[in-house]
C-alpha positions as a printed NumPy array, in Angstrom:
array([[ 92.979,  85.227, 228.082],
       [ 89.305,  84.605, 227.362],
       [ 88.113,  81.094, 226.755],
       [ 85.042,  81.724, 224.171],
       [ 82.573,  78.958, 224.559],
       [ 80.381,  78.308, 220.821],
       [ 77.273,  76.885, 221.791],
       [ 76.615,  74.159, 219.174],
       [ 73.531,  75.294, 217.007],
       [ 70.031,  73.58 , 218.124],
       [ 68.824,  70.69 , 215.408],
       [ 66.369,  71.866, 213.045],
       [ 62.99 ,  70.785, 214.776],
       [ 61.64 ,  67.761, 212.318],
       [ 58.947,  68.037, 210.152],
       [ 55.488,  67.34 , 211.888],
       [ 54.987,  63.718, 210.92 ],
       [ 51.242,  63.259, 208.792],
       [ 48.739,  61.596, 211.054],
       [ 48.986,  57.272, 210.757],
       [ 45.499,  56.256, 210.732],
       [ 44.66 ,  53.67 , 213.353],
       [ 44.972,  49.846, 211.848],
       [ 41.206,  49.966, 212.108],
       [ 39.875,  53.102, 210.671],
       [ 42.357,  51.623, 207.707],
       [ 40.029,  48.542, 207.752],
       [ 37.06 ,  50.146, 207.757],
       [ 38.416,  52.738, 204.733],
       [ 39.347,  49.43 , 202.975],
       [ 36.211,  47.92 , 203.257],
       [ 33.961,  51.01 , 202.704],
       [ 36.339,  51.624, 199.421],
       [ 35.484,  48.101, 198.043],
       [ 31.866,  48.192, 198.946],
       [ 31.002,  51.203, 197.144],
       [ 32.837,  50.799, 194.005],
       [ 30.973,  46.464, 193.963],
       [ 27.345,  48.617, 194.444],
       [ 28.113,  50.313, 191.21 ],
       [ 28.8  ,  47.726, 189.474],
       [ 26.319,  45.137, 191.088],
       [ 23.764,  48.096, 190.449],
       [ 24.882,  48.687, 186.804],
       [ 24.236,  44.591, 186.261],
       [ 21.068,  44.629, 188.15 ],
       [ 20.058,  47.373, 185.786],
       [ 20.846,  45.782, 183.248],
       [ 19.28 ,  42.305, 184.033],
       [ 15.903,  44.519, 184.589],
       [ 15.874,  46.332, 181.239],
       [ 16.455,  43.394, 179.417],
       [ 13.233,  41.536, 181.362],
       [ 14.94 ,  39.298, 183.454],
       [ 14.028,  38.958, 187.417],
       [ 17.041,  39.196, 190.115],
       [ 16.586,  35.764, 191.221],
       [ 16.725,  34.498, 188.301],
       [ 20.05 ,  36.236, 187.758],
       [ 21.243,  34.891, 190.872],
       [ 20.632,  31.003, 190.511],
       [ 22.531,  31.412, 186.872],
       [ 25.707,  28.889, 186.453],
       [ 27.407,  27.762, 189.152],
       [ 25.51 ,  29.769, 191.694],
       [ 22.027,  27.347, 190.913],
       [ 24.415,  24.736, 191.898],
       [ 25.844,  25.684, 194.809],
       [ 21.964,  27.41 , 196.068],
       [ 20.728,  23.327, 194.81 ],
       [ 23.323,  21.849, 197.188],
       [ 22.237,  24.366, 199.611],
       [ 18.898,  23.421, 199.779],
       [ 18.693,  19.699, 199.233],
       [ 22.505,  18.335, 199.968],
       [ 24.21 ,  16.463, 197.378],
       [ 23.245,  13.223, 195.109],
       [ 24.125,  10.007, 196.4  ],
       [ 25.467,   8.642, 193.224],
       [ 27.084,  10.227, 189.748],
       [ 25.349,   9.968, 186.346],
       [ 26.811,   8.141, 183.486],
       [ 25.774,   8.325, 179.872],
       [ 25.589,   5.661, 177.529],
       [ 29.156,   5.643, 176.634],
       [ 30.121,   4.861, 180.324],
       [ 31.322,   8.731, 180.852],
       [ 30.126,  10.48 , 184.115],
       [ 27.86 ,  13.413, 183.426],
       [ 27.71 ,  16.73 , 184.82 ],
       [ 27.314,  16.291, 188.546],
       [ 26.74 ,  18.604, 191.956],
       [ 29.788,  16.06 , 193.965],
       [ 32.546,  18.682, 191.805],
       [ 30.981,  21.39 , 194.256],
       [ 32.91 ,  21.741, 197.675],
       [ 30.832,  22.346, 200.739],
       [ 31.493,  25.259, 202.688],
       [ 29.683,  27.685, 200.377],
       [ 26.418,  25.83 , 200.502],
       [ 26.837,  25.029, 204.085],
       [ 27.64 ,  28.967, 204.834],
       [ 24.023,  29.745, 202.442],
       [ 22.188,  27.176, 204.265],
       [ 23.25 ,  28.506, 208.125],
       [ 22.715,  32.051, 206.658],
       [ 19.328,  30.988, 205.521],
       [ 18.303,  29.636, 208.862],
       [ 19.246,  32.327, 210.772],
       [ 17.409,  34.986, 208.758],
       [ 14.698,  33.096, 207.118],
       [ 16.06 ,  34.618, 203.603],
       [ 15.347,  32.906, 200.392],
       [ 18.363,  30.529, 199.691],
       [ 19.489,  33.052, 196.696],
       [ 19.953,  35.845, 198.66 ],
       [ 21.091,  34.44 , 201.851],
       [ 23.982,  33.571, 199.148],
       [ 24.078,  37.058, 198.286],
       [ 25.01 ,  38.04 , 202.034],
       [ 27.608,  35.499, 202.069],
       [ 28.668,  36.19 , 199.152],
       [ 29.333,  40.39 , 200.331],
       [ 30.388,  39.558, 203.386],
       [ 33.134,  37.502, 202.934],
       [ 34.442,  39.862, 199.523],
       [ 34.391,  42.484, 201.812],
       [ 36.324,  40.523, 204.432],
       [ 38.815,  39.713, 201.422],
       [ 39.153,  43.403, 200.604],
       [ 40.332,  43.702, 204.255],
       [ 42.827,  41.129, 203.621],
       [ 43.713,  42.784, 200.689],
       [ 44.936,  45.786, 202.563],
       [ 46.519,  44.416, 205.313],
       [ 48.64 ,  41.985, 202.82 ],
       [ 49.933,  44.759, 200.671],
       [ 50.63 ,  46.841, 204.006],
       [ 52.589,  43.52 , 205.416],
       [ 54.602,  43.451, 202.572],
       [ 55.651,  47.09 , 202.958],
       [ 53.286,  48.939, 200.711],
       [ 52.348,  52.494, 201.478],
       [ 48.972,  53.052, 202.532],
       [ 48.079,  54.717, 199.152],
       [ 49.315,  51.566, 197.297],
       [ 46.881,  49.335, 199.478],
       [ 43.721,  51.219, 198.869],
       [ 44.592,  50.771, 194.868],
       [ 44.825,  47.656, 195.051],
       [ 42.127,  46.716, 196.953],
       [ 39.911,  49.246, 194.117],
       [ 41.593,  47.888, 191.132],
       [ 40.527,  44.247, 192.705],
       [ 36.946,  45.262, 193.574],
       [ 36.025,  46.724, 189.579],
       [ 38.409,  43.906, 187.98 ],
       [ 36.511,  42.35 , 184.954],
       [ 35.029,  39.116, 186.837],
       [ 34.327,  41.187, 189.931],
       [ 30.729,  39.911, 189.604],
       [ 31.687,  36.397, 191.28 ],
       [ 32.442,  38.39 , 194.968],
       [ 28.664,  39.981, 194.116],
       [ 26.663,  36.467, 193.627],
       [ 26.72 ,  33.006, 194.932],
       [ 29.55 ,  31.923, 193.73 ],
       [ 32.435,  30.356, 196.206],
       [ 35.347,  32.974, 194.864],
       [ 34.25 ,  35.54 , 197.981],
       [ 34.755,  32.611, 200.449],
       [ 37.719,  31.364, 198.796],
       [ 39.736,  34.5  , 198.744],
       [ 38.721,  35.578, 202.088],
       [ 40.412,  32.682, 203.363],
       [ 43.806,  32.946, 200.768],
       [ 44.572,  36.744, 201.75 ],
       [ 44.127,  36.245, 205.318],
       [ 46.392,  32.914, 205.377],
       [ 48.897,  35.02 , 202.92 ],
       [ 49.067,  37.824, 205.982],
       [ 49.678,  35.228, 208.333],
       [ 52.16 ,  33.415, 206.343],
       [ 53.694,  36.822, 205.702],
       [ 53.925,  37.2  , 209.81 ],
       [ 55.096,  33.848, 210.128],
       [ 52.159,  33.019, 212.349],
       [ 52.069,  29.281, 211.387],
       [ 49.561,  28.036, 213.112],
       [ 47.173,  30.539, 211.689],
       [ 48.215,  30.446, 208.356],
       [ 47.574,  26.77 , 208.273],
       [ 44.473,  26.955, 209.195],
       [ 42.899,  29.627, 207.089],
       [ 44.839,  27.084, 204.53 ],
       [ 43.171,  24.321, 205.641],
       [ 39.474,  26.77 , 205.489],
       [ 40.215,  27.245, 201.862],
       [ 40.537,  23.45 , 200.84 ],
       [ 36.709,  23.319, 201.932],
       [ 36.059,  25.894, 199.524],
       [ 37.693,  25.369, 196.176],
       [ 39.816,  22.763, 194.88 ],
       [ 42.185,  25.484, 193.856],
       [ 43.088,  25.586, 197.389],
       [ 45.937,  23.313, 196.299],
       [ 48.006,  26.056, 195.176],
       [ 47.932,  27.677, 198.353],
       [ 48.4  ,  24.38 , 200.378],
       [ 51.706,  23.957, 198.285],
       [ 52.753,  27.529, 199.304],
       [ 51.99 ,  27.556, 203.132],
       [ 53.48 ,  23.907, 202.801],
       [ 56.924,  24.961, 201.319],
       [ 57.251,  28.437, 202.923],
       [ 56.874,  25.695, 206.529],
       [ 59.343,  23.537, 205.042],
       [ 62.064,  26.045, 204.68 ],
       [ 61.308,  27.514, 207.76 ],
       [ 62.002,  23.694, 209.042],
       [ 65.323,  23.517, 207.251],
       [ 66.464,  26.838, 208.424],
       [ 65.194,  26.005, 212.244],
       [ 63.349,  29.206, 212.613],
       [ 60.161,  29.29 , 214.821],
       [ 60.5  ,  26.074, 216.579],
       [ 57.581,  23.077, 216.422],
       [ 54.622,  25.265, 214.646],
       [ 56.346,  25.012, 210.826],
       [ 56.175,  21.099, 211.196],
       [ 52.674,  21.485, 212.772],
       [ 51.539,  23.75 , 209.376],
       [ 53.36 ,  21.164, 206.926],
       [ 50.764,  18.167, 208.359],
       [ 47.313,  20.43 , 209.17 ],
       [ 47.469,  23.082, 205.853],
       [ 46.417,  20.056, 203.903],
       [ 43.818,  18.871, 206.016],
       [ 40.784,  20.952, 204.638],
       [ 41.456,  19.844, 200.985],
       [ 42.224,  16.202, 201.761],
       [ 39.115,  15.78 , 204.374],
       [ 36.701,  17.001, 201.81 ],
       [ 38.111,  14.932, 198.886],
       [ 37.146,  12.09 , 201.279],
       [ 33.558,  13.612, 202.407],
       [ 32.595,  14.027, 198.697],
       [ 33.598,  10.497, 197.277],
       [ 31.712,   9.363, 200.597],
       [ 28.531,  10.565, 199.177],
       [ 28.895,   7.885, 196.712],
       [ 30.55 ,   5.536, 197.902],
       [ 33.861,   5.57 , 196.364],
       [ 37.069,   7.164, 197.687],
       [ 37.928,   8.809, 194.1  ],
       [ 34.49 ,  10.097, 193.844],
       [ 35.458,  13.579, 193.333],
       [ 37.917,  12.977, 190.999],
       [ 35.753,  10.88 , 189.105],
       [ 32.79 ,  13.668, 189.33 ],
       [ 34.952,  15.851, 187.881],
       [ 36.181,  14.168, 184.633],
       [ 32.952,  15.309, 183.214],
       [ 34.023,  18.673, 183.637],
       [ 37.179,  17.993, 181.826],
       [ 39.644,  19.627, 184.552],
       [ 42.589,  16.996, 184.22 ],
       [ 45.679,  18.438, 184.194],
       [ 47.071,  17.862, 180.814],
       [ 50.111,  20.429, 181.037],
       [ 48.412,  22.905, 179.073],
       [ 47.255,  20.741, 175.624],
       [ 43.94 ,  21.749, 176.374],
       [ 44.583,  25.291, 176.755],
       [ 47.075,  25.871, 173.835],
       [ 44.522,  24.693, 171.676],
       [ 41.666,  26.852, 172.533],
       [ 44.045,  29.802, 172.854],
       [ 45.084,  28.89 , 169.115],
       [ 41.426,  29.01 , 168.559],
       [ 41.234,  32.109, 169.748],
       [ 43.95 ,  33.461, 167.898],
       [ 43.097,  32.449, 164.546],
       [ 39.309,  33.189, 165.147],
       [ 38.141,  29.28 , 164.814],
       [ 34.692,  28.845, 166.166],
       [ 34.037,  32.641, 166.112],
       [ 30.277,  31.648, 167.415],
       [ 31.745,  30.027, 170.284],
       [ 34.794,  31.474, 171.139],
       [ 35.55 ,  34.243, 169.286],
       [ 33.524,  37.013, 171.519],
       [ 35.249,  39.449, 173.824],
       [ 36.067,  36.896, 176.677],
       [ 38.333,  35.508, 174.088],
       [ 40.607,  38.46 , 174.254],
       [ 40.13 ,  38.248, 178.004],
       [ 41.208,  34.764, 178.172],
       [ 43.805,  35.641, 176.057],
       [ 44.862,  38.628, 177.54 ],
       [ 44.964,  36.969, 180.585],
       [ 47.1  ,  34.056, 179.952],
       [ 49.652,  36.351, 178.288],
       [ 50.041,  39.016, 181.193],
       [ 49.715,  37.025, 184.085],
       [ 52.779,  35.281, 182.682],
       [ 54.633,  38.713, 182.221],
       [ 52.883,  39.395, 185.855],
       [ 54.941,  36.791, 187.852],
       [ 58.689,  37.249, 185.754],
       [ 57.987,  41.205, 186.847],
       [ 56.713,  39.847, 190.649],
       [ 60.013,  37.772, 190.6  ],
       [ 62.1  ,  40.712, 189.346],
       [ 60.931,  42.885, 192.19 ],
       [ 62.681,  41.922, 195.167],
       [ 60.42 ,  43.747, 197.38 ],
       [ 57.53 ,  41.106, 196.531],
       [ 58.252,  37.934, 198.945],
       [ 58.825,  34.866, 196.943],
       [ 55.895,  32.801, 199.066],
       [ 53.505,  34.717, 196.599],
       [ 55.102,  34.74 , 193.529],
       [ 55.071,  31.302, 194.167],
       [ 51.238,  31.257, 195.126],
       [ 50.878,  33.07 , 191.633],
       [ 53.065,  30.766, 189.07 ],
       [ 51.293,  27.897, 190.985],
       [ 47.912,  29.429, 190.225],
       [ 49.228,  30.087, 185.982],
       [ 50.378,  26.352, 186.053],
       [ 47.507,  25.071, 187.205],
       [ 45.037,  27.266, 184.821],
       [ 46.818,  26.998, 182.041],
       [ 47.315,  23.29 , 183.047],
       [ 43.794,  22.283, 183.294],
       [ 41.435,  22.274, 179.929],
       [ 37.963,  22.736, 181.383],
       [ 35.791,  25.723, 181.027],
       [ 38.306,  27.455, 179.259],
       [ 35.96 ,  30.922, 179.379],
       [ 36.311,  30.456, 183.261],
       [ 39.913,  31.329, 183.587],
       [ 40.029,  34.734, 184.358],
       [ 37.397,  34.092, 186.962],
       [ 39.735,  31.381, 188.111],
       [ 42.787,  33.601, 188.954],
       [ 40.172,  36.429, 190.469],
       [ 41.319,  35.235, 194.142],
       [ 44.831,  35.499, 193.745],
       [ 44.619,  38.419, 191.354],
       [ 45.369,  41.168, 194.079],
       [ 49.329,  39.89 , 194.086],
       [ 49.821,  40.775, 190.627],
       [ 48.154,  44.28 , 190.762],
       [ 50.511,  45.318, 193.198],
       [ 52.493,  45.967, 189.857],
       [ 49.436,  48.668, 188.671],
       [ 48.791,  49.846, 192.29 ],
       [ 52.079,  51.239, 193.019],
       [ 52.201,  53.896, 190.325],
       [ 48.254,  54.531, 190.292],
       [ 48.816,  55.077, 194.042],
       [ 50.864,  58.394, 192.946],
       [ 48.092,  59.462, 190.673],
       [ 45.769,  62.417, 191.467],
       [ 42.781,  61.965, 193.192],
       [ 40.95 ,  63.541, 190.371],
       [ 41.813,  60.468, 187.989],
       [ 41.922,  57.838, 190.79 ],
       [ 37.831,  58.595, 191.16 ],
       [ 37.395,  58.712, 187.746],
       [ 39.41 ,  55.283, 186.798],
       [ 37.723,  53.587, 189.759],
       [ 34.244,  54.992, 189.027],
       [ 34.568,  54.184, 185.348],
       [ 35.858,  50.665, 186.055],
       [ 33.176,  49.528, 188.386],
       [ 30.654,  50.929, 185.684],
       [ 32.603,  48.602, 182.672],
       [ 32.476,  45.476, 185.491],
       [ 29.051,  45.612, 186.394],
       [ 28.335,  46.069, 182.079],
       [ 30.755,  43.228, 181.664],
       [ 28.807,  40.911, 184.248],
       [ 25.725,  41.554, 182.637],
       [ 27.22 ,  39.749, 179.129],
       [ 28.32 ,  37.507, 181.297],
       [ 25.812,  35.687, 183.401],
       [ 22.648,  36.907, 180.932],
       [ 23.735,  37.032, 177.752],
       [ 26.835,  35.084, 176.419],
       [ 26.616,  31.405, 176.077],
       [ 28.684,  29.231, 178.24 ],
       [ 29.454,  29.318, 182.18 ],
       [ 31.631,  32.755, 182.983]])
């Protein structure tokens, strides 16, 4: 009797794998992606600004920028103007002061004017974000193509022209996505101090100190990663609190900030301010003052960010930390009155969370119409920019 041995077919040999780029040819991708599509549109506004007889520092000292280039140059006042009704006045002690410190260091290193030494700071730290960007959405488990979207959709988003000029948003979310990817990593320390970074930057920082500070403070409760949660809880604050206290020391008050900045009606009044310029907006009062295209922005804005975070808290794939970063950031725009035609430049730093909801399916999307929608979009920011800091009335 013959014992017939049946060999066991060989596996099918796997399909060859498609390359991974290295972590930093991504980077460099990331940022060559965003700095291309920001010199359209920075070129498209520079354009503009020419034709229409205006020169380039001129357009670069406009609104806030002058401000933060003033502080720059000659630090801040030592005391805060009152009118005659006993109501502060429009003063440079709202400003935080990393930006101007960053513009003045830049300024002594390379001799360039203060404007454009707030230019480089300005691009270099945007293009750091962009980075950021990448490396959140590919933290988070994005695909490669979804990270690249989003960090294009970011770079020709409508109030792109604050990462282009010397503004503080390019500082400011430089410092938020890279303490999100360390929060996302659980790298405490880090994340806490990037936090910390931010609160020199923007007073906006606070949402983002209430984030890192509650993501520690489960960690604490649920005893995961030892003593460096309780060490984020006290230092994620620091930056904030420290120049709170450096500001009202400039004139000689502890509050001084907070009294600086009653004049530019930021209060939180849990959104009275805002519902009644949005009802404005909606029934066209004011057309003259309001009633321009950044009113639909506004609105627009308000309404879909909104919609933005129930989707972002739908998806389970999103981490909660930032859909809490980004209902913190609604509440407190929606919350606070002042410079109502600012808001969608106020939620430009945390904007890159909710276009992970675009990015995704425009990831899938030929290259063909990626170009073109990116192209075309840098073109309509940089055109958009130009209305914004040399034609419309009111700070952007």
């Amino acid at each position: 009797m013959k014992v017939v041995t049946r060999l066991a077919p060989a596996p099918a040999a796997a399909p060859p794998k498609a390359p991974v780029a290295p972590p930093r040819r991504e980077a460099v991708r990331a940022a060559a992606l965003y700095l291309a599509l920001a010199a359209v549109g920075f070129g498209v506004l520079l354009l503009i600004n020419h034709h229409l007889g205006r020169g380039t520092e001129q357009l670069l000292r406009r609104w806030d920028s002058g401000n933060y280039l003033h502080i720059a140059k000659r630090g801040y006042p030592g005391e805060i103007p009152y009118g005659s009704d006993g109501e502060p006045k429009f003063s440079m002690i709202a400003f935080f002061p990393m930006v101007p410190a960053l513009i003045r260091a830049v300024h002594l290193l390379t001799q360039l004017p203060y404007a454009y030494a707030g230019v480089v700071v300005s691009w270099a730290a945007a293009t750091v974000a962009a980075v950021g960007v990448f490396r959140l959405v590919r933290v988070i488990g994005g695909r490669t193509g979804t990270a690249y979207a989003c960090v294009a959709l970011w770079a020709c988003s409508p109030y792109a022209f604050a990462l282009w000029v010397p503004y503080s948003e390019a500082v400011f979310s430089a410092a938020l996505v890279w303490c999100l990817v360390a929060l996302m990593r659980r790298r405490w320390l880090l994340a806490a101090g990037l936090c910390a970074l931010a609160g020199t930057v923007r007073p906006t920082a606070s949402v983002l100190v209430g984030t890192v500070v509650l993501s520690a403070g489960w960690a604490v409760v649920k005893r995961r990663d030892g003593w460096r949660p309780w060490v984020a809880v006290v230092t994620a604050p620091l930056g904030l609190l420290g120049c709170w206290l450096y500001l009202g020391s400039k004139v000689g008050r502890v509050d001084g900030w907070f009294e600086a900045e009653r004049a530019w009606d930021q209060s939180f009044d849990f959104g009275r301010g805002t519902a009644h310029v949005l009802k404005g907006m909606l029934l066209y009062h004011h057309a003259g003052r309001v009633g321009d295209l950044r009113g639909a922005v506004v609105l627009g804005l308000v309404v879909l960010t909104a919609i933005g975070v129930l989707a972002l808290a739908l998806d389970r794939s999103v981490p909660r930390s930032l859909v809490v970063l980004v209902a913190g950031a609604w509440v407190l725009m929606v919350g606070t009155p002042g410079s109502p035609l600012s808001k969608p430049r106020f939620m430009l730093p945390f904007l890159p969370v909710l276009l992970l909801l675009a990015a995704r399916p425009l990831a899938r999307a030929p290259l063909g119409v990626r170009v073109c929608l990116y192209g075309g979009g840098a073109v309509v920011s940089g055109w958009y920019a130009a209305g914004l800091l040399v034609l419309f009335a009111g700070s952007p």
